[in-house]
PDB file of N, CA, C and O in Angstrom, chain B, residues numbered from 101:
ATOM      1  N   UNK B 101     108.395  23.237 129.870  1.00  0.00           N
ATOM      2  CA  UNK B 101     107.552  23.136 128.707  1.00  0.00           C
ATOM      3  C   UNK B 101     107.185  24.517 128.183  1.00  0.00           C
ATOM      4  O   UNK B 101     106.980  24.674 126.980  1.00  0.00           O
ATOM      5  N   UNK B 102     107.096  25.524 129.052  1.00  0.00           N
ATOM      6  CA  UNK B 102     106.812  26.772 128.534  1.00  0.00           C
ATOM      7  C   UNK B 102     105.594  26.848 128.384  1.00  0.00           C
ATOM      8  O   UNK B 102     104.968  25.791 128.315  1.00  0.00           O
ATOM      9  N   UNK B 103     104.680  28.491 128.260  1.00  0.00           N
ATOM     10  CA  UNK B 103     104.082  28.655 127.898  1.00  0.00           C
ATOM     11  C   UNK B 103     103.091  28.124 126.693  1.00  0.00           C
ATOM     12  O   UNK B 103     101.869  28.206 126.812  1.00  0.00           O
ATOM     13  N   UNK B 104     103.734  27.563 125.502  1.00  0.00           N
ATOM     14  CA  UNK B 104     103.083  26.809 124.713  1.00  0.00           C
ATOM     15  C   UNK B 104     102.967  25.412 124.682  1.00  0.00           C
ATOM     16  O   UNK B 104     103.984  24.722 124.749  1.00  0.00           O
ATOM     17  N   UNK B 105     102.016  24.983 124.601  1.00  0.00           N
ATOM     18  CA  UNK B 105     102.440  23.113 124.449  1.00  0.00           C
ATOM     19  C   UNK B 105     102.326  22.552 122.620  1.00  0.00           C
ATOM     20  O   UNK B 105     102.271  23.382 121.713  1.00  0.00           O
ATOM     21  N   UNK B 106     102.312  21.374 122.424  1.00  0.00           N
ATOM     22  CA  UNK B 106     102.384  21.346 121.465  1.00  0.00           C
ATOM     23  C   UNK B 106     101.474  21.367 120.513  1.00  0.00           C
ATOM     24  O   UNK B 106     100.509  22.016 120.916  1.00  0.00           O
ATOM     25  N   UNK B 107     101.309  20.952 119.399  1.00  0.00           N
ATOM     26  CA  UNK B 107     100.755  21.691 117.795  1.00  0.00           C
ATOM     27  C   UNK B 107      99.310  20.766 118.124  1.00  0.00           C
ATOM     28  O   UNK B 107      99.331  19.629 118.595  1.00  0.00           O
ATOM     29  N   UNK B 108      98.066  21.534 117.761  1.00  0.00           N
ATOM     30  CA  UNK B 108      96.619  21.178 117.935  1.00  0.00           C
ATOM     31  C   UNK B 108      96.251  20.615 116.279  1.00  0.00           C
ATOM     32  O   UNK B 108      96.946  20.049 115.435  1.00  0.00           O
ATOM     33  N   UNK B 109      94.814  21.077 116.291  1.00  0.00           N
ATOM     34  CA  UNK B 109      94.255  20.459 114.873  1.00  0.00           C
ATOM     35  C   UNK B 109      94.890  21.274 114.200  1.00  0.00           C
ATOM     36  O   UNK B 109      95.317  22.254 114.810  1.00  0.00           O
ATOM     37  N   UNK B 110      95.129  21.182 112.953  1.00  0.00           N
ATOM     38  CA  UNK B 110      95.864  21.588 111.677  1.00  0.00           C
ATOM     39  C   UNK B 110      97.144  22.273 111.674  1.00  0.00           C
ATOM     40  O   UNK B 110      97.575  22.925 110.723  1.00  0.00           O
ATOM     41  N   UNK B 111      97.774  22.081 112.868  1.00  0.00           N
ATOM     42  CA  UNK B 111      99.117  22.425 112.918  1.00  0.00           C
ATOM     43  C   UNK B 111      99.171  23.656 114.508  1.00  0.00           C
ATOM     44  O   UNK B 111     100.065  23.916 115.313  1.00  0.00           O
ATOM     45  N   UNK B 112      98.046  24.031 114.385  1.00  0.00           N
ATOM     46  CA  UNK B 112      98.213  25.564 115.425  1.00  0.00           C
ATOM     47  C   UNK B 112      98.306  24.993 116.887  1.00  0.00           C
ATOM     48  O   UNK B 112      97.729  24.101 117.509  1.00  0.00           O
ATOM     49  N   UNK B 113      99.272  25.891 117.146  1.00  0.00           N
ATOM     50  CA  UNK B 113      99.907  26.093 118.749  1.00  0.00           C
ATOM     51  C   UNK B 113      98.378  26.221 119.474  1.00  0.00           C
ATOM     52  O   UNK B 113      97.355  26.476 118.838  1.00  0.00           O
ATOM     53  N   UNK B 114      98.441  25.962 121.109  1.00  0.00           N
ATOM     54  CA  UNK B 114      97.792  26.288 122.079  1.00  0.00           C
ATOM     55  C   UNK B 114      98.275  26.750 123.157  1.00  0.00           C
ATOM     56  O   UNK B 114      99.483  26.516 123.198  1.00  0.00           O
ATOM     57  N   UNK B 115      97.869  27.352 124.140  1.00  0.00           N
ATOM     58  CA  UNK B 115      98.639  27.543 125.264  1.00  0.00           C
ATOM     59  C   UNK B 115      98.196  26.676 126.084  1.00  0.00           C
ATOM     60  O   UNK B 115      97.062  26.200 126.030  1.00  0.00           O
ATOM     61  N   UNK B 116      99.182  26.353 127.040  1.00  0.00           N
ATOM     62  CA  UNK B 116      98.996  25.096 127.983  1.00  0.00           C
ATOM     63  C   UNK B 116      98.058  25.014 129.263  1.00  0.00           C
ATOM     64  O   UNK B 116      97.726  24.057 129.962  1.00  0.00           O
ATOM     65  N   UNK B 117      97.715  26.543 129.321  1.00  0.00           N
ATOM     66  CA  UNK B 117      97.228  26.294 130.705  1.00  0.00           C
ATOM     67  C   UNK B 117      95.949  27.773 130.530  1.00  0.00           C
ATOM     68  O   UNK B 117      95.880  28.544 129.573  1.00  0.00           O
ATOM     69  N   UNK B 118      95.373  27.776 131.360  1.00  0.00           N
ATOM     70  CA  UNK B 118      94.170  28.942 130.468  1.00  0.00           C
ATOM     71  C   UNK B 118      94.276  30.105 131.288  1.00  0.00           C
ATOM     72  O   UNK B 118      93.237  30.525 131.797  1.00  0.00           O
ATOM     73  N   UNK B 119      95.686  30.883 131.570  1.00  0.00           N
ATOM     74  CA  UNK B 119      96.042  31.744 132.480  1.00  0.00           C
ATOM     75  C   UNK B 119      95.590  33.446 131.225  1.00  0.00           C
ATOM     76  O   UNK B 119      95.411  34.541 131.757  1.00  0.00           O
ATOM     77  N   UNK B 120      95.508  33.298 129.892  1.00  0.00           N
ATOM     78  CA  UNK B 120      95.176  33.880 129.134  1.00  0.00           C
ATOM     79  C   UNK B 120      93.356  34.413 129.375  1.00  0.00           C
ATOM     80  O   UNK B 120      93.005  35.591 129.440  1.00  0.00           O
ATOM     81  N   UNK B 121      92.309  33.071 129.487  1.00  0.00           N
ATOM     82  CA  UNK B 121      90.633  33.529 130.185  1.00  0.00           C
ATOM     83  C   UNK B 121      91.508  34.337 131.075  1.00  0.00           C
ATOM     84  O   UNK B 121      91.977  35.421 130.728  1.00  0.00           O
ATOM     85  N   UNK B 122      91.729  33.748 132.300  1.00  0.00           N
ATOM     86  CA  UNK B 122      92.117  34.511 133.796  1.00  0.00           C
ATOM     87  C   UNK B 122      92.305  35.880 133.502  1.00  0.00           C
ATOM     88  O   UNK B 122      91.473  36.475 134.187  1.00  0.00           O
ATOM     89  N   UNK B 123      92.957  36.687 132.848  1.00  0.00           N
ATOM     90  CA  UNK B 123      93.588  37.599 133.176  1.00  0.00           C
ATOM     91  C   UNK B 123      92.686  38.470 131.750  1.00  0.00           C
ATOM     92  O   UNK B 123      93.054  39.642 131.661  1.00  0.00           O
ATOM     93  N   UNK B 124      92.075  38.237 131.148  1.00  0.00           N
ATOM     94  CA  UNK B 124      90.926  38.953 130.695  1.00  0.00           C
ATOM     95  C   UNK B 124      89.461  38.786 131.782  1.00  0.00           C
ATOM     96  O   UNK B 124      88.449  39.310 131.315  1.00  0.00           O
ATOM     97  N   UNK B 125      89.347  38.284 132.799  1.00  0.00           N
ATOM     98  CA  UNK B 125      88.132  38.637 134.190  1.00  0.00           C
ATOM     99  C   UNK B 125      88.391  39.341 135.051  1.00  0.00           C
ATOM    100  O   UNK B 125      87.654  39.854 135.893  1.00  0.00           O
ATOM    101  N   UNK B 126      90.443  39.484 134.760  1.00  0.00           N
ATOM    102  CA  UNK B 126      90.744  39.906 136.121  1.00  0.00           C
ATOM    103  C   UNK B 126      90.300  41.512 136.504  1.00  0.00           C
ATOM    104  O   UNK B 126      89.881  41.976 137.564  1.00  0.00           O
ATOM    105  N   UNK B 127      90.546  42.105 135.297  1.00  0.00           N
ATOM    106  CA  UNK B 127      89.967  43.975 135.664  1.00  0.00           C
ATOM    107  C   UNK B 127      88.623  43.761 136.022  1.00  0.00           C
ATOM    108  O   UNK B 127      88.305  44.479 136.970  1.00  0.00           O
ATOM    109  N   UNK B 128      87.593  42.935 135.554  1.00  0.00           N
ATOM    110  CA  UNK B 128      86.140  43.488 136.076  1.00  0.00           C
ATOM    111  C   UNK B 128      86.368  42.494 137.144  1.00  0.00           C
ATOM    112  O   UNK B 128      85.251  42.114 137.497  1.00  0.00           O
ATOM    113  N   UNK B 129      87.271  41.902 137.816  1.00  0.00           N
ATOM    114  CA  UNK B 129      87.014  41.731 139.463  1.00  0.00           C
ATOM    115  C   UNK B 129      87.501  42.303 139.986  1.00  0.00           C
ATOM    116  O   UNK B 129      87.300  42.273 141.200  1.00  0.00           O
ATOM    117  N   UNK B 130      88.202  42.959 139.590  1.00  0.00           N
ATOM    118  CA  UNK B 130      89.216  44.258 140.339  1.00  0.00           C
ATOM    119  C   UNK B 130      88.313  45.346 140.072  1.00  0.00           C
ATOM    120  O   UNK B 130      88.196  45.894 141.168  1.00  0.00           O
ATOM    121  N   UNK B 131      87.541  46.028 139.160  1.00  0.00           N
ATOM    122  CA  UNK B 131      86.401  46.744 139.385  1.00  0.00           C
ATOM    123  C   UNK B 131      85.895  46.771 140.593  1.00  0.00           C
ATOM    124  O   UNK B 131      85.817  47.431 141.628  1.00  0.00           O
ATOM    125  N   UNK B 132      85.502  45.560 139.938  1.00  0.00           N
ATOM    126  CA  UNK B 132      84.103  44.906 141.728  1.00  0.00           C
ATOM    127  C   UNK B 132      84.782  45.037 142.671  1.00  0.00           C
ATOM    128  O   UNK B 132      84.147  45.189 143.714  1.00  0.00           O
ATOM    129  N   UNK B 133      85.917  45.044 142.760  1.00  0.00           N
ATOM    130  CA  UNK B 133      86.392  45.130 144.649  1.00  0.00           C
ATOM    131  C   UNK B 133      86.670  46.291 144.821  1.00  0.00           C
ATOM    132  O   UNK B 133      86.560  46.804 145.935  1.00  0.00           O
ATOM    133  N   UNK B 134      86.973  46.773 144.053  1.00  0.00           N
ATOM    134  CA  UNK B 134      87.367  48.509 144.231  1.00  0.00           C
ATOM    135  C   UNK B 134      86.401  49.526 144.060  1.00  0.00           C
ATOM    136  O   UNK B 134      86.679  50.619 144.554  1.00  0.00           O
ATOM    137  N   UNK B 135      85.304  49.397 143.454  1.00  0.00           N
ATOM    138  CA  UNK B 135      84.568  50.037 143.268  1.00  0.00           C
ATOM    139  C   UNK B 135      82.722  49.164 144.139  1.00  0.00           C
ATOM    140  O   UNK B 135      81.690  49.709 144.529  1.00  0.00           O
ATOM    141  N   UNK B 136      83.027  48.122 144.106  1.00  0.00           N
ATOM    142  CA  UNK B 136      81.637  47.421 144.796  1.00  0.00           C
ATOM    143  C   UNK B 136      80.985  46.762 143.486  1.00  0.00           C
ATOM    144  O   UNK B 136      80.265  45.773 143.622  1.00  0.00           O
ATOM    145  N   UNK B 137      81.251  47.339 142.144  1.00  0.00           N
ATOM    146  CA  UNK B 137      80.212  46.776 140.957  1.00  0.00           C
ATOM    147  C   UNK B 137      80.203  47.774 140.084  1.00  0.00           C
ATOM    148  O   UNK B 137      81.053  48.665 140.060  1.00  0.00           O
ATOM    149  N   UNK B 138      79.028  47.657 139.153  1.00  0.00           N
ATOM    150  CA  UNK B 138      79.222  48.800 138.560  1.00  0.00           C
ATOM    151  C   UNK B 138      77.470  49.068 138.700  1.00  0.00           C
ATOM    152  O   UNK B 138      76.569  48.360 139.150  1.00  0.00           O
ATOM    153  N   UNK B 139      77.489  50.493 138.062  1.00  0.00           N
ATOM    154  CA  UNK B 139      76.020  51.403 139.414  1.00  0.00           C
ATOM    155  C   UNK B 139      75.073  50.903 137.752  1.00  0.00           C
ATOM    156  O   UNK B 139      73.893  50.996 138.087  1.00  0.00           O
ATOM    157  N   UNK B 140      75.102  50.517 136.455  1.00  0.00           N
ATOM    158  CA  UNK B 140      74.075  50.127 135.703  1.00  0.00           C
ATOM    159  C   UNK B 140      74.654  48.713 134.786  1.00  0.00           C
ATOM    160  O   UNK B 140      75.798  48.315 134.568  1.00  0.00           O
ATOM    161  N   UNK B 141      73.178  48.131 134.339  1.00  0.00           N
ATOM    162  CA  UNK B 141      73.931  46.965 133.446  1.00  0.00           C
ATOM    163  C   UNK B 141      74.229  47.692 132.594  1.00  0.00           C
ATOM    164  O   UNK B 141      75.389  47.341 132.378  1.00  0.00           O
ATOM    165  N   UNK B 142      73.920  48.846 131.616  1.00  0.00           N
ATOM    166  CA  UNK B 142      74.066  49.366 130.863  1.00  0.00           C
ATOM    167  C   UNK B 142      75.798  49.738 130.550  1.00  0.00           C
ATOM    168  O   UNK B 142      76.454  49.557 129.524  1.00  0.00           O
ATOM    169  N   UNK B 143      76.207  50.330 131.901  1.00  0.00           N
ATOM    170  CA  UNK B 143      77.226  50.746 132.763  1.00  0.00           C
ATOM    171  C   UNK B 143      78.736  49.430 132.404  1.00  0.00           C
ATOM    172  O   UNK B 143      79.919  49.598 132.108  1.00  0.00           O
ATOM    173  N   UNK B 144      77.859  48.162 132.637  1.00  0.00           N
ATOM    174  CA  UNK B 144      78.580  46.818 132.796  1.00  0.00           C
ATOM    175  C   UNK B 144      78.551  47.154 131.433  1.00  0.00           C
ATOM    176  O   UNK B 144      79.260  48.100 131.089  1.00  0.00           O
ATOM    177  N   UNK B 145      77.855  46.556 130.557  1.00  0.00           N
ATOM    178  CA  UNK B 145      78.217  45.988 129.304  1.00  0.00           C
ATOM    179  C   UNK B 145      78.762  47.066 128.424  1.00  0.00           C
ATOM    180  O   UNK B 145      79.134  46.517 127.387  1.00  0.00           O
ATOM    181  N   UNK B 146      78.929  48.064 128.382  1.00  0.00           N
ATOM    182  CA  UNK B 146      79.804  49.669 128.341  1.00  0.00           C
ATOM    183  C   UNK B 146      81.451  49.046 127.900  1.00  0.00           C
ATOM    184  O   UNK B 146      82.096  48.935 126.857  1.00  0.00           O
ATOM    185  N   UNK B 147      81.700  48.676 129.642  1.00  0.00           N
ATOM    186  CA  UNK B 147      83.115  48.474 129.819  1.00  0.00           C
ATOM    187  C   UNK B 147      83.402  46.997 129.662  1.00  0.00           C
ATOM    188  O   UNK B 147      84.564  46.637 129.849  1.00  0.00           O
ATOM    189  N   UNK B 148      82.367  45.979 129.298  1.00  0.00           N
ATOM    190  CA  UNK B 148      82.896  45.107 128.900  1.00  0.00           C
ATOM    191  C   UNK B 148      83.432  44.778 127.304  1.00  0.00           C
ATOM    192  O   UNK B 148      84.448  44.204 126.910  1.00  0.00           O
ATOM    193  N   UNK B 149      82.199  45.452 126.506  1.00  0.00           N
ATOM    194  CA  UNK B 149      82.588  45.886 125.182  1.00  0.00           C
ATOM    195  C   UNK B 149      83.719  46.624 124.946  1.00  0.00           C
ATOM    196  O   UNK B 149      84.412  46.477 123.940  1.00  0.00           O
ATOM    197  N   UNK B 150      83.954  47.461 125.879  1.00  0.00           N
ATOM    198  CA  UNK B 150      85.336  48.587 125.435  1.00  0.00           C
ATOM    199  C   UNK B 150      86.496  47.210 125.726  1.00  0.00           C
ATOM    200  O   UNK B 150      87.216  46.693 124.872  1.00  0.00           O
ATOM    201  N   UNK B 151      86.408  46.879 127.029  1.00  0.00           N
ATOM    202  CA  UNK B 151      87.650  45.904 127.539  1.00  0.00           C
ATOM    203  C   UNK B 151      88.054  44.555 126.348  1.00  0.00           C
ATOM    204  O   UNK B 151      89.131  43.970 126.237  1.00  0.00           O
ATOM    205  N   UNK B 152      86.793  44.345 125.568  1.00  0.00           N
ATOM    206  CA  UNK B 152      86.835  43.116 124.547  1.00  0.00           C
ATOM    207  C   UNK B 152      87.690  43.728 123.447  1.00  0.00           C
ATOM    208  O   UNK B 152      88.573  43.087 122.876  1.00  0.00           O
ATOM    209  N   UNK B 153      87.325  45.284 123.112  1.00  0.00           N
ATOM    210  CA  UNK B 153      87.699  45.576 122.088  1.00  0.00           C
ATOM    211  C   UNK B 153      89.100  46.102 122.025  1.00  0.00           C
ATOM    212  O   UNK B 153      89.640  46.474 120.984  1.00  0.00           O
ATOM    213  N   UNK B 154      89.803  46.107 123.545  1.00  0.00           N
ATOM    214  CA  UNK B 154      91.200  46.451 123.546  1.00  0.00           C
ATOM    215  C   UNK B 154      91.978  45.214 123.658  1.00  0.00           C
ATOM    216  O   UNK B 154      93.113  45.307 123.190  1.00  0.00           O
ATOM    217  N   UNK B 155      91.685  44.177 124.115  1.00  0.00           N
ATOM    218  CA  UNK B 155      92.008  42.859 123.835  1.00  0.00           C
ATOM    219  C   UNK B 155      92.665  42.682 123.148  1.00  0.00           C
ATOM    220  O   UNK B 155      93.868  42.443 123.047  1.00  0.00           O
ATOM    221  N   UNK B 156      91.026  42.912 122.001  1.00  0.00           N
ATOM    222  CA  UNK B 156      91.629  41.950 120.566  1.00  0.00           C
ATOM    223  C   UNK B 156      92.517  42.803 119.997  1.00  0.00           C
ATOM    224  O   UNK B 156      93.306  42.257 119.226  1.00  0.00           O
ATOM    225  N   UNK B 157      92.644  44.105 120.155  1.00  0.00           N
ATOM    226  CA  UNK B 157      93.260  44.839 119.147  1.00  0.00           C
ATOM    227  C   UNK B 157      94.860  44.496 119.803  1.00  0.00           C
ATOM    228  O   UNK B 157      95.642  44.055 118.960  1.00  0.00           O
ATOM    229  N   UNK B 158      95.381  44.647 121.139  1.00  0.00           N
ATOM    230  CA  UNK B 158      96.420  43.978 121.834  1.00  0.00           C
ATOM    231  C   UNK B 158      96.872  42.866 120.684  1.00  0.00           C
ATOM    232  O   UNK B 158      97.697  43.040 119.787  1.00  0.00           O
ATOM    233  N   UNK B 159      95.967  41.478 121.014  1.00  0.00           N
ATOM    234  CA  UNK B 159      96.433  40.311 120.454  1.00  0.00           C
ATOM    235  C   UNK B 159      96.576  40.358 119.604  1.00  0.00           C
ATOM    236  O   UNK B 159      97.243  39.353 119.359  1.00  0.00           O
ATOM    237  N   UNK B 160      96.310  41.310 118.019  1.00  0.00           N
ATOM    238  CA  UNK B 160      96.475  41.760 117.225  1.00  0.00           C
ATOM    239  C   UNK B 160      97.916  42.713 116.734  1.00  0.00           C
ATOM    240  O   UNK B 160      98.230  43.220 115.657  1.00  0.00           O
ATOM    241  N   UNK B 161      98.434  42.677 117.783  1.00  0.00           N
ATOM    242  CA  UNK B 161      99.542  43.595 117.573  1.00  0.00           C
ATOM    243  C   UNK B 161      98.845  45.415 117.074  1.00  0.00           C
ATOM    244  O   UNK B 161      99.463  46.104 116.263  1.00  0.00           O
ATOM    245  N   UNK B 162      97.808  45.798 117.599  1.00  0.00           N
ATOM    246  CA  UNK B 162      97.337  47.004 117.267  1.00  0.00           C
ATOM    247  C   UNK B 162      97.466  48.368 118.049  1.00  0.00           C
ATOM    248  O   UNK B 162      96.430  48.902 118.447  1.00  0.00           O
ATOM    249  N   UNK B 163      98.501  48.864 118.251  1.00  0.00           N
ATOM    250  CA  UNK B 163      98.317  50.020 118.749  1.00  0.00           C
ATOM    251  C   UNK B 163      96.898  50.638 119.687  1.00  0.00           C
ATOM    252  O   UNK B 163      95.942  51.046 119.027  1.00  0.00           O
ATOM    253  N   UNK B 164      96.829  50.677 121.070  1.00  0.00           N
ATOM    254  CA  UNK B 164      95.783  50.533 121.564  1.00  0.00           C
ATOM    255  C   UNK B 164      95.366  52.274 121.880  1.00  0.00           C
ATOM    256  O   UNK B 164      94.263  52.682 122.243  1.00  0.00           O
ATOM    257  N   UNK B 165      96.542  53.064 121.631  1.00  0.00           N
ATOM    258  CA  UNK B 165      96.135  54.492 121.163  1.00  0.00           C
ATOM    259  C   UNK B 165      95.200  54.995 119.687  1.00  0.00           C
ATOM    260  O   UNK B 165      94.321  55.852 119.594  1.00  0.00           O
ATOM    261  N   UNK B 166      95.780  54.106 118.658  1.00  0.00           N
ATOM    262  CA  UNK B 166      95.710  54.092 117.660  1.00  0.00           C
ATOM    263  C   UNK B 166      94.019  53.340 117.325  1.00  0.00           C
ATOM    264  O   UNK B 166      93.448  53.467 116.242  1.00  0.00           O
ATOM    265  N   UNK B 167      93.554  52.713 118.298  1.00  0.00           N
ATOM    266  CA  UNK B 167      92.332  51.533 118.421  1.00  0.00           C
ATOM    267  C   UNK B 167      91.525  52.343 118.962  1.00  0.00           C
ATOM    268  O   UNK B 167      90.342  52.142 118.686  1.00  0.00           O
ATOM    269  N   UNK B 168      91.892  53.706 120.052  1.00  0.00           N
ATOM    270  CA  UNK B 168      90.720  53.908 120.497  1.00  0.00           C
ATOM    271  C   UNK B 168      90.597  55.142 120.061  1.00  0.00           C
ATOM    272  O   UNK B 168      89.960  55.951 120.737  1.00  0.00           O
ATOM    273  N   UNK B 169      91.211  55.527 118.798  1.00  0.00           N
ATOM    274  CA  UNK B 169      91.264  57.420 118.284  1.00  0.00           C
ATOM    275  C   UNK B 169      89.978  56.727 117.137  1.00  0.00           C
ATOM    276  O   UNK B 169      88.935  57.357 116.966  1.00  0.00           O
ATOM    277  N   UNK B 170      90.222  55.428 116.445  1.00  0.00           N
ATOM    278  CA  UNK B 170      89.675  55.213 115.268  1.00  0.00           C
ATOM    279  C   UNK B 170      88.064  54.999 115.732  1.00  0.00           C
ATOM    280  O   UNK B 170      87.070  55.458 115.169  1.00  0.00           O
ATOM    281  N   UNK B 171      88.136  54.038 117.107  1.00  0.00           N
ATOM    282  CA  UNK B 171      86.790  54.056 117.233  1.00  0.00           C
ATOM    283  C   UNK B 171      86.499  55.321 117.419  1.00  0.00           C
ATOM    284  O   UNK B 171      85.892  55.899 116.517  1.00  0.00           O
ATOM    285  N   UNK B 172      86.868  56.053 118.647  1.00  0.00           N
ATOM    286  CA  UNK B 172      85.824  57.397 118.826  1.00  0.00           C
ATOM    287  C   UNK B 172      85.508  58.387 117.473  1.00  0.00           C
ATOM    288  O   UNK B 172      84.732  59.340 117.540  1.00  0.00           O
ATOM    289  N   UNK B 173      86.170  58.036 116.354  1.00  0.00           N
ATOM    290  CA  UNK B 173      86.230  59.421 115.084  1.00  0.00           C
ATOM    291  C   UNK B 173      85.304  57.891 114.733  1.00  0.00           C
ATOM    292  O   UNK B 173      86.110  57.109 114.227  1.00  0.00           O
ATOM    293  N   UNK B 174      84.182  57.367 114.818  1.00  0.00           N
ATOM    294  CA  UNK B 174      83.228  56.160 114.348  1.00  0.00           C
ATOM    295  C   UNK B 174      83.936  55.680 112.882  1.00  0.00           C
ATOM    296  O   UNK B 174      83.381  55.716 111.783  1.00  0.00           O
ATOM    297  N   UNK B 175      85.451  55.177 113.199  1.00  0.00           N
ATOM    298  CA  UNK B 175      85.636  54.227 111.915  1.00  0.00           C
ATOM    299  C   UNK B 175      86.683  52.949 112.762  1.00  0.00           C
ATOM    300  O   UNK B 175      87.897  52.798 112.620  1.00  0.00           O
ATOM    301  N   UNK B 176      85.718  52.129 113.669  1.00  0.00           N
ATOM    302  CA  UNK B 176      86.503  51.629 114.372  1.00  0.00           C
ATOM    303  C   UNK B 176      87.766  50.151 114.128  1.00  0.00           C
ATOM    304  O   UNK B 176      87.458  49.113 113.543  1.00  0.00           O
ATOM    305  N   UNK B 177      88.694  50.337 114.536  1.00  0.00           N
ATOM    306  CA  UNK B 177      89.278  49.430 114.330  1.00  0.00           C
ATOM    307  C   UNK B 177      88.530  47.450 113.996  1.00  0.00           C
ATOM    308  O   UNK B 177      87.849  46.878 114.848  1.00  0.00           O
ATOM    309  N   UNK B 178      88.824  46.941 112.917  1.00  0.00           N
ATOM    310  CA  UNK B 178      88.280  45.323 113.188  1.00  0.00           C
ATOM    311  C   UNK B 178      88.834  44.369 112.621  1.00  0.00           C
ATOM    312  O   UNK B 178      89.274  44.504 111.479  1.00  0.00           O
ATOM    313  N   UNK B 179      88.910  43.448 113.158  1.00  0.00           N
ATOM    314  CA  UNK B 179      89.990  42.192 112.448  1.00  0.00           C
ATOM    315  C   UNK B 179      89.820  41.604 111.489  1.00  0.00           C
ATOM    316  O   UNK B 179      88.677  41.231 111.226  1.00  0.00           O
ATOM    317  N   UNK B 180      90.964  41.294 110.568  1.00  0.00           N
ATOM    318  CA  UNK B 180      90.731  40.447 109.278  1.00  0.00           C
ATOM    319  C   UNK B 180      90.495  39.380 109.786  1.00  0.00           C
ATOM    320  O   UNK B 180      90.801  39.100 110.945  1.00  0.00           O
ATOM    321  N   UNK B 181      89.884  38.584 108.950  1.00  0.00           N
ATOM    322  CA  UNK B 181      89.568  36.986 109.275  1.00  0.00           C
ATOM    323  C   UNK B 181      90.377  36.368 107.917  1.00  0.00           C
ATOM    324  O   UNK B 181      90.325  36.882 106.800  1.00  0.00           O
ATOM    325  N   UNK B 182      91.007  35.357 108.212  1.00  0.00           N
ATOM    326  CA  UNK B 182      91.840  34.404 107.774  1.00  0.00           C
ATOM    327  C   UNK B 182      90.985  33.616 107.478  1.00  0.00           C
ATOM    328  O   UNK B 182      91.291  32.522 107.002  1.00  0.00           O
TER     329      UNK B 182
END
């Protein structure tokens, strides 16, 4: 069956199985084991914001060099909405 199954509400694809969540938790549990946690919440929500924002720019087809020159010069990369 593949990776996709078939067509949802209004025509759009889904993926079949939710191995896509999984593997966006997997670095901050691999953090946590390698490092024990992270030493502030401040610290946490830091690298969870950065990790969200390389994501989307990924699933986006966005250059993730190109995603993180625009944020740091403060004109950061953001998605069109359809």
């Amino acid at each position: 069956m593949g990776r996709w199954s078939g067509a949802g509400p209004l025509g759009r694809r889904f993926p079949f199985d939710n191995n896509a969540a999984e593997r966006e938790v997997r670095m901050v549990k691999f953090r946590q084991k390698i490092s024990g946690g992270m030493r502030t919440l401040t610290g946490a929500e830091h690298f969870c914001h950065l990790r969200s924002y390389l994501a989307t720019a990924t699933k986006n087809g966005i250059n993730l060099l190109d995603a993180l020159v625009q944020l740091a010069s403060g004109r950061p990369w953001v998605p069109t909405v359809n």
